[in-house]
C-alpha positions as CSV (number, residue, x, y, z in Angstrom):
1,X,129.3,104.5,95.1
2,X,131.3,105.1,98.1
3,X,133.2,101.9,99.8
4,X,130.8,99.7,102.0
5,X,132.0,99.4,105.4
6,X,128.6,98.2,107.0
7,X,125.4,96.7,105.9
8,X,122.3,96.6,107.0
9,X,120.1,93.5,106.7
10,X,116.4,93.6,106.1
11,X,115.2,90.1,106.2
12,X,110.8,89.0,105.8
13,X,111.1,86.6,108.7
14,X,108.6,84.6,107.8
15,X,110.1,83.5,105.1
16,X,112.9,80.6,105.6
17,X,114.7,80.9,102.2
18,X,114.9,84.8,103.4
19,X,116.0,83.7,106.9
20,X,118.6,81.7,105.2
21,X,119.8,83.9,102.8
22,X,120.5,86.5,105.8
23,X,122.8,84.3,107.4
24,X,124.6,84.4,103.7
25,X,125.1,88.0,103.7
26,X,126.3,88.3,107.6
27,X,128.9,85.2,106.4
28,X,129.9,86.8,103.6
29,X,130.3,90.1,105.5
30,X,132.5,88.4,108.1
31,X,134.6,87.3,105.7
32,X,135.3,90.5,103.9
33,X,136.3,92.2,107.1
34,X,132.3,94.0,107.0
35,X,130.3,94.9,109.7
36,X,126.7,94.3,109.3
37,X,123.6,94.3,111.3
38,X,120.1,92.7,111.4
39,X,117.7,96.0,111.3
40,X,114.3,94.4,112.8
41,X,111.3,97.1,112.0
42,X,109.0,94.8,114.0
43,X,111.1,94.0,117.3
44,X,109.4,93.5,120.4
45,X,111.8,95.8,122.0
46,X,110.6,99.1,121.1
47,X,107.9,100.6,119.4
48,X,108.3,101.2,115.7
49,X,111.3,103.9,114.5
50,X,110.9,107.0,111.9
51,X,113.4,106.2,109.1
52,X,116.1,108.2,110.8
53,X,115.9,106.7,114.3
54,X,116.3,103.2,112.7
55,X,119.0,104.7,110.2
56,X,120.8,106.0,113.9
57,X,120.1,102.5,115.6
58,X,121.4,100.4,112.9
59,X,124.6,102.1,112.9
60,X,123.6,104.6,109.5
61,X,125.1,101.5,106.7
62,X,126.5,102.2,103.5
63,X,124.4,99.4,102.2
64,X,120.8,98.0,103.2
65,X,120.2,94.7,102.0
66,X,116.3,93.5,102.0
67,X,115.6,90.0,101.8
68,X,111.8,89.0,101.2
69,X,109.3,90.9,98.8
70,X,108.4,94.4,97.5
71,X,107.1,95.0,101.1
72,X,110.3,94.5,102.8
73,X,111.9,96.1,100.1
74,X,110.1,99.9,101.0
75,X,110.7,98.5,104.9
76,X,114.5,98.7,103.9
77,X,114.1,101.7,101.3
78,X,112.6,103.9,103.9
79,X,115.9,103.3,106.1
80,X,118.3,103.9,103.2
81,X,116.8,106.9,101.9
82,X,117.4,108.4,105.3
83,X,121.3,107.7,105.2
84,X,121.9,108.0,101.8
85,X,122.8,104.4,101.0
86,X,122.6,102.2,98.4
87,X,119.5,99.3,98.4
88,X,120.1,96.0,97.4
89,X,117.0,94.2,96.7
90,X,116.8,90.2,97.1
91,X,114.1,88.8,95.0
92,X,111.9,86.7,97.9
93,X,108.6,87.7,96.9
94,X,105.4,87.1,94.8
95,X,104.7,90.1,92.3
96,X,107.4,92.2,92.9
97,X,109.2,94.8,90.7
98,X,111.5,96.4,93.2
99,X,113.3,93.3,94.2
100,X,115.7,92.1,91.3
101,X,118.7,90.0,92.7
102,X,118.0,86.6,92.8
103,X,118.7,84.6,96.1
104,X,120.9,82.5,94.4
105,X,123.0,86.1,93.2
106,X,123.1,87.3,96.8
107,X,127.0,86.7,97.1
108,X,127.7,87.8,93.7
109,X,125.7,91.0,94.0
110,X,127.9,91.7,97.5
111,X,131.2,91.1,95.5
112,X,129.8,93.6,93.1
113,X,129.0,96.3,95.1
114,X,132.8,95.3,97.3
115,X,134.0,95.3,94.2
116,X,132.7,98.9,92.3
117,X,131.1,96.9,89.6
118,X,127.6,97.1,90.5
119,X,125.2,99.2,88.2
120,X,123.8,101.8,90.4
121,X,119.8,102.8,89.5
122,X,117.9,106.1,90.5
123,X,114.9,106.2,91.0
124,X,112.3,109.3,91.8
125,X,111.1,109.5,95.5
126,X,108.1,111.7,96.9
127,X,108.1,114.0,99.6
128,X,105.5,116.4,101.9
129,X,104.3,119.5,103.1
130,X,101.7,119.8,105.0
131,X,99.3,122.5,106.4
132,X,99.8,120.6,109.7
133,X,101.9,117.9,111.3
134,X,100.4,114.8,111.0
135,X,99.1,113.2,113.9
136,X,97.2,109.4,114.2
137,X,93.9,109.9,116.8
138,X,94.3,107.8,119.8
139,X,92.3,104.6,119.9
140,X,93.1,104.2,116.0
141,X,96.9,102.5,116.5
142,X,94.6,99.1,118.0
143,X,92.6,98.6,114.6
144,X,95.9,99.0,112.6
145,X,97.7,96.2,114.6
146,X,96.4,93.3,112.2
147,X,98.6,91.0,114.1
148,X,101.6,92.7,112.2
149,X,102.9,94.7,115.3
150,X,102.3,98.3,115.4
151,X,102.3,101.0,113.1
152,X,104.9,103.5,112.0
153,X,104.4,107.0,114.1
154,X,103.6,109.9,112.1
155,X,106.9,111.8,110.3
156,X,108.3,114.4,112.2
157,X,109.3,117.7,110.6
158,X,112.2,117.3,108.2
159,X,115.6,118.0,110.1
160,X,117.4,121.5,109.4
161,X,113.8,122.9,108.4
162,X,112.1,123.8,111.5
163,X,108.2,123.9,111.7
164,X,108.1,127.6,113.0
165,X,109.9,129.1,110.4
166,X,109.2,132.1,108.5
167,X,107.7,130.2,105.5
168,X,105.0,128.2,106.8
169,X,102.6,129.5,104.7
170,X,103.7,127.0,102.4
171,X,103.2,124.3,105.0
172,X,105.4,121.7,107.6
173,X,107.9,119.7,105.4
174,X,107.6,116.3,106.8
175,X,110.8,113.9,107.5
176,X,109.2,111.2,104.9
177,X,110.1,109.7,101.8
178,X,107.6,107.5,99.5
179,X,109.3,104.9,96.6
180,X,105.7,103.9,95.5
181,X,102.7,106.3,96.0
182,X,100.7,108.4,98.9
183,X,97.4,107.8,99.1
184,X,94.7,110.2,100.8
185,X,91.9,108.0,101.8
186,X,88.1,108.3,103.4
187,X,88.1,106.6,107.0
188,X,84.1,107.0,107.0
189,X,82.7,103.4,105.3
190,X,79.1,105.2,104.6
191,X,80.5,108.2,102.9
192,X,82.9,109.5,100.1
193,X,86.1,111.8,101.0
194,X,85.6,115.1,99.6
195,X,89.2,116.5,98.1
196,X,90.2,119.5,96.2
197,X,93.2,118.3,93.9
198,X,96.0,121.2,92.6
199,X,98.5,120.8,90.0
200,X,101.0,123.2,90.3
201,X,98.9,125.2,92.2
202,X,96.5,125.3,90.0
203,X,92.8,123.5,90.9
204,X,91.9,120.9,88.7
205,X,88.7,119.4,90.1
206,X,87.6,118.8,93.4
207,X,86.8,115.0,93.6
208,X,84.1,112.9,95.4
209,X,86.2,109.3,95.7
210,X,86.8,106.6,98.1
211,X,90.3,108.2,97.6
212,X,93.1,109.8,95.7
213,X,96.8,108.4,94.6
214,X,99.7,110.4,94.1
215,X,102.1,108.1,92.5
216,X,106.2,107.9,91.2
217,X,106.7,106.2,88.0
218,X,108.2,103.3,90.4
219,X,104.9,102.9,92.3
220,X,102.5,103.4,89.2
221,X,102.4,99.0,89.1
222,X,100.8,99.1,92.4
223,X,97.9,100.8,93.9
224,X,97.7,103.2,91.3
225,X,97.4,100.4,88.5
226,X,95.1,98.5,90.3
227,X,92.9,102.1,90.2
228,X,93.5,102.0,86.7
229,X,96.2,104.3,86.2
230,X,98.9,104.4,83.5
231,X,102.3,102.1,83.5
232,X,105.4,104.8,83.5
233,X,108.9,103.7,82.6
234,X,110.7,103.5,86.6
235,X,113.4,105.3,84.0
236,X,111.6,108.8,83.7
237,X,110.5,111.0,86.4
238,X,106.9,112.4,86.8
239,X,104.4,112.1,89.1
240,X,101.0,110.2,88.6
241,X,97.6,111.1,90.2
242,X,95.1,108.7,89.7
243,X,91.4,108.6,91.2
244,X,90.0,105.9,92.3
245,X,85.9,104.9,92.6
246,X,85.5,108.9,91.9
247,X,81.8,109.6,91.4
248,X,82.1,112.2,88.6
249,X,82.1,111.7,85.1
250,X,85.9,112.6,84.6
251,X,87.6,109.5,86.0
252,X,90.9,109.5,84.6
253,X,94.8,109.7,86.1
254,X,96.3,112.3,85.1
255,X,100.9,111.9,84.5
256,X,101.9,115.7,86.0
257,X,105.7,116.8,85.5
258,X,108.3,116.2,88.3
259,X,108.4,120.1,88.9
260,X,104.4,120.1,89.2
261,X,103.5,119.7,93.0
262,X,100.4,117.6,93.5
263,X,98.4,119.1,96.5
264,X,95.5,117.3,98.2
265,X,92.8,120.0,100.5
266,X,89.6,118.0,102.2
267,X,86.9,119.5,101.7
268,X,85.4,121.7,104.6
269,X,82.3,119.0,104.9
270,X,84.1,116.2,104.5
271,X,85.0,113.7,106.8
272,X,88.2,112.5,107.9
273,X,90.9,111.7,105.6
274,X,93.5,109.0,105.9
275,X,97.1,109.7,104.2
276,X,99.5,106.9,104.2
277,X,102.6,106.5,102.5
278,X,104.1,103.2,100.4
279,X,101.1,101.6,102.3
280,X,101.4,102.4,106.0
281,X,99.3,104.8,108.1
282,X,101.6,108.1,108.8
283,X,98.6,110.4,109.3
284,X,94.7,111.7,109.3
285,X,93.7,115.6,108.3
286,X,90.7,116.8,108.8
287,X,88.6,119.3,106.9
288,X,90.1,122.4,105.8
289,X,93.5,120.3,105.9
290,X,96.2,119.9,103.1
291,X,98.9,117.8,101.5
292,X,101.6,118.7,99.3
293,X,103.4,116.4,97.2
294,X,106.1,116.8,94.9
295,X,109.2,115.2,94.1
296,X,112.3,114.7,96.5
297,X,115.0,116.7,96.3
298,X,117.4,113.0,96.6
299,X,116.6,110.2,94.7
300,X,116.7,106.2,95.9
301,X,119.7,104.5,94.0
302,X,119.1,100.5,93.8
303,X,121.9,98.5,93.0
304,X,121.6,96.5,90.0
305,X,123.8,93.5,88.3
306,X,122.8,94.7,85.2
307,X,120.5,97.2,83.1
308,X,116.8,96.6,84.5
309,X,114.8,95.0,81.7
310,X,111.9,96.7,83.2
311,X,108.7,95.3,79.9
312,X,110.2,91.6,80.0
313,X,109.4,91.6,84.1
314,X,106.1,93.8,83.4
315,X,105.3,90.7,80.7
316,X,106.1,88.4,83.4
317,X,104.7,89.8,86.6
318,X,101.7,90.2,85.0
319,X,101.3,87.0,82.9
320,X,100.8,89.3,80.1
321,X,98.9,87.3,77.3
322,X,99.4,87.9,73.8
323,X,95.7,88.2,71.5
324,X,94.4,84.8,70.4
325,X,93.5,87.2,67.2
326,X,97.6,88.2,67.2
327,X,98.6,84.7,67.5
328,X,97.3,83.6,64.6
329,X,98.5,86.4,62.3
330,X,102.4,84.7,63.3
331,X,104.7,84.4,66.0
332,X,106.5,87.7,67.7
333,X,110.5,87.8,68.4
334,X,110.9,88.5,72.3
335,X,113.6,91.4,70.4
336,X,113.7,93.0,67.5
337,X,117.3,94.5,67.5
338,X,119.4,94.4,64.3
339,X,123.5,92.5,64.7
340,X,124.8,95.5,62.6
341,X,126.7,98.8,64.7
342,X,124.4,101.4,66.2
343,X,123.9,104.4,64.6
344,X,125.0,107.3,66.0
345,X,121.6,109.1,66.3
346,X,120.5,105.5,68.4
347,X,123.3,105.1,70.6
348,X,122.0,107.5,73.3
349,X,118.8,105.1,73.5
350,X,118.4,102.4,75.4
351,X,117.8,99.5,73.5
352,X,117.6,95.7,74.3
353,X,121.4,94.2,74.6
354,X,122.9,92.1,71.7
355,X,120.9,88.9,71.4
């Protein structure tokens, strides 16, 4: 990781621990001879930024630092991924998996990073093409407020790849990044969005649903879990479509390859179709319309203090019971990892560290 001469701060302002814990890392930043800079997504002073106008405005940081929950933590991503640094996730949340520093480790996690001894993570991000630019209909940004402020504008086209280039048959590629999922949505309560779903080009059912999820491995705890999709290791790269309310008799996600582009087309008599991304608005289509996903060329790299014991936090987050049934057959070690050397043929794995 390359030397961290500014940060930029992320802080869930309605939080006081976070509030607090901001005026930690702009003290500790003053004392290492840092700059660093509050990056507010919600000011009242301008509308809300695409992820390389508030890159620009903050100052493009080596380092974002998010303070709050899994929420602020895509605010802050979003902003990273757009200058290529580094995220450092404070743990201020509820059910978060992103966020892994404790507030009590903020300091220590700075030193780290200050210091080159911080464990750097990558993890798989999505990207677009579209047969269109995405645009948000006029009247809409008013039912989206929900007291939050408003919403993000729709991506622009990706810089260096202009929209009227030769290749368009293969659609606009959009300036946007998702860590967790895109989601392509019906806006009509009365009726189900009709979407033709490709893998790799290839159709694999065109589905009837209230929507459609196009997941990382990182984002297949949220939305997509909640659908009933599959748990991936945030270690392996793939992308995860999952269904959800479909009314067809096949109802099951489906774990596509990284290299295996997951394209969303509505329907030509369906309605409108919403598409957001890590859970905000960026777009509707409309029939005949489509939506490529597939991974990013650039992952997200999280800094870590140590290796992520990713099923000990899935046990956690989730209160994950063990069988009454299970229980009574005898008790289960939280590891099972011999004290002997590791064989050769195991050292390349990642196993639990040395109880």
């Amino acid at each position: 990781m390359k030397p961290v001469k500014r940060i930029g701060v992320v802080v869930h302002g309605g939080r006081e621990a976070a509030v607090a814990a901001a005026r930690t890392v702009h003290g500790w930043c003053a004392a290492h001879g840092i700059s660093s800079v509050d990056i507010d997504v919600w000011s009242d002073q301008h509308s809300r930024r695409g992820s390389h106008e508030e890159a620009m405005a903050a100052g493009d940081p080596d380092l974002v630092v998010t303070l709050g929950g899994d929420g602020t933590f895509l605010r802050g991503a979003r902003i990273a991924e757009a200058c290529d640094a580094a995220v450092l996730g404070v743990d201020l949340g509820r059910v978060g998996f992103l966020t892994e520093v404790a507030v009590d480790d903020v300091e220590r996690a700075l030193r780290a990073v200050h210091e080159g001894e911080a464990l750097i993570e990558e993890r798989m991000t999505l990207t677009l093409r579209a047969s269109r630019q995405l645009e948000i209909p006029s009247g809409m940004e008013a039912l989206l407020r929900y007291g939050r402020g408003p919403a993000l504008p729709p991506p622009r086209v990706r810089p260096g790849d202009p929209a009227d280039s030769a290749d368009l048959d293969w659609g606009v590629p959009l300036d946007v990044t998702a860590v967790n999922d895109v989601v392509f949505e019906k806006l009509a309560r009365d009726r189900q969005a009709g979407l033709a779903v490709y893998i790799g080009g290839r159709l694999l059912a065109s589905y009837s649903a209230d929507a459609v999820i196009a997941s990382t491995p990182t984002g297949s705890t949220a939305y997509s879990f909640a659908a009933g999709g599959p748990i991936l290791s945030p270690h392996m790269d793939a992308i995860v479509f999952t269904p959800v309310a479909p009314h067809m008799p096949f109802n099951r996600s489906l774990v596509a390859a990284p290299d295996e582009p997951v394209l969303v087309r509505v329907l030509p008599r369906s309605g409108q179709v919403a598409v957001s991304i890590d859970g905000q608005l960026r777009g509707v289509l409309d029939p005949g319309d489509w939506v490529a996903v597939y991974a990013a060329l650039r992952p997200l790299r999280l800094v870590r203090l140590g290796p992520t014991d990713f099923y000990a936090r899935l046990r956690d987050r989730f209160h994950l019971a063990d069988a009454p049934a299970a229980i009574a057959d005898g008790p289960a070690p939280p590891f099972l990892r011999p004290t002997s050397p590791v064989p050769a043929d195991l050292a390349r794995l990642r196993l639990p560290p040395q109880p």
